[in-house]
C-alpha positions in Angstrom: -6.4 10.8 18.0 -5.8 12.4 21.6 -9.0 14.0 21.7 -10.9 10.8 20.6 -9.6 8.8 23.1 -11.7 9.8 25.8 -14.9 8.7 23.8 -13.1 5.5 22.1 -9.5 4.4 23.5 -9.8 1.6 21.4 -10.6 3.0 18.8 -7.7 6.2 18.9 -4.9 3.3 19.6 -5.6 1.6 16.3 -5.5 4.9 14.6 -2.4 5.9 16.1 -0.7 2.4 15.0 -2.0 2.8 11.4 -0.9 6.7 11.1 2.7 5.2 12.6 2.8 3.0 10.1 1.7 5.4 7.2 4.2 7.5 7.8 7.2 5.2 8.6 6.1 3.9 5.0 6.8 7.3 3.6 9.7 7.6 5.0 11.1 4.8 3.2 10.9 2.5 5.5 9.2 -1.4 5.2 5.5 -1.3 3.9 3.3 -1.2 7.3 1.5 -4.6 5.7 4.5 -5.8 7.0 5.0 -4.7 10.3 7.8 -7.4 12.0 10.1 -6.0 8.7 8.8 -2.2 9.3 9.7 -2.7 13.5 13.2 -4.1 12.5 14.2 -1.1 10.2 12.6 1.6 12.4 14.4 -0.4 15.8 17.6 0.9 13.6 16.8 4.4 12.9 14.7 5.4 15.9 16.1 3.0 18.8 15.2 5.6 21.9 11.1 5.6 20.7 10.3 2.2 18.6 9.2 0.7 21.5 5.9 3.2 21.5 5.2 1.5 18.3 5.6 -2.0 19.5 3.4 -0.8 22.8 0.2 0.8 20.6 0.2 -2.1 17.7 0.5 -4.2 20.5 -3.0 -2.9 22.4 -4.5 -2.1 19.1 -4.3 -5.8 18.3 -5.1 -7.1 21.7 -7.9 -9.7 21.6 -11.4 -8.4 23.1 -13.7 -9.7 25.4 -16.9 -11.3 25.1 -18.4 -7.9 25.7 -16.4 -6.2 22.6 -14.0 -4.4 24.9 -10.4 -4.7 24.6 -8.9 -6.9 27.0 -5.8 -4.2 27.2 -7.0 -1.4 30.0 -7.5 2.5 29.5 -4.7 3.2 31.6 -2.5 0.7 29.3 -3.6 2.1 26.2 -3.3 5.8 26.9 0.8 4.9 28.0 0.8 3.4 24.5 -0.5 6.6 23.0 1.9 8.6 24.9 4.8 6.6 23.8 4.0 6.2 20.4 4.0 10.2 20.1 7.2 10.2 20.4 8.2 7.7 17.4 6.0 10.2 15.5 7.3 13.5 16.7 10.6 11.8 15.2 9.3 10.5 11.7 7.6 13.6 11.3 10.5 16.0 11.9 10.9 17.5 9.2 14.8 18.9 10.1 15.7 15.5 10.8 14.9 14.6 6.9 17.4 17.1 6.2 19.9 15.4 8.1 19.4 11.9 6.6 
């Protein structure tokens, strides 16, 4: 997603929140069809980093101008992507499933 977001930010951001919420889903957590229930659990288990979730489904679902383009700027969007890494870093450690 990283190195697509230089040719689509857009387009990177929404991928980001839909990988999030594939793998929060198999890590037992809410179905991502149902994000307000997925946010809630995940605010529980991952407090320090759920907000770079909230921040790229946020942008990813920010409403577009007439021209197509997100109303959310570049700048806005790559701090999304940048927070959001680290919710992933966490669902995907592997070590940390060990622990649970």
């Amino acid at each position: 997603m990283q190195e697509h977001f230089v040719e689509s930010p857009r387009g990177a951001v929404t991928e980001a929140d839909r990988l999030l919420a594939e793998l929060a889903t198999l890590r037992g957590f809410p179905d991502g069809e149902h994000y307000d229930d997925q946010l809630a659990a995940l605010s529980v288990h991952h407090a320090d980093h759920v907000h770079g979730y909230r921040s790229v489904h946020r942008v990813a679902y920010a409403p577009t101008g007439a021209d197509g383009d997100s109303r959310a700027g570049t700048e806005e969007m790559r701090e999304a992507l940048i927070e959001a890494r680290k919710l992933f870093e966490d669902l995907a450690d592997t070590h940390q499933l060990q622990r649970s």
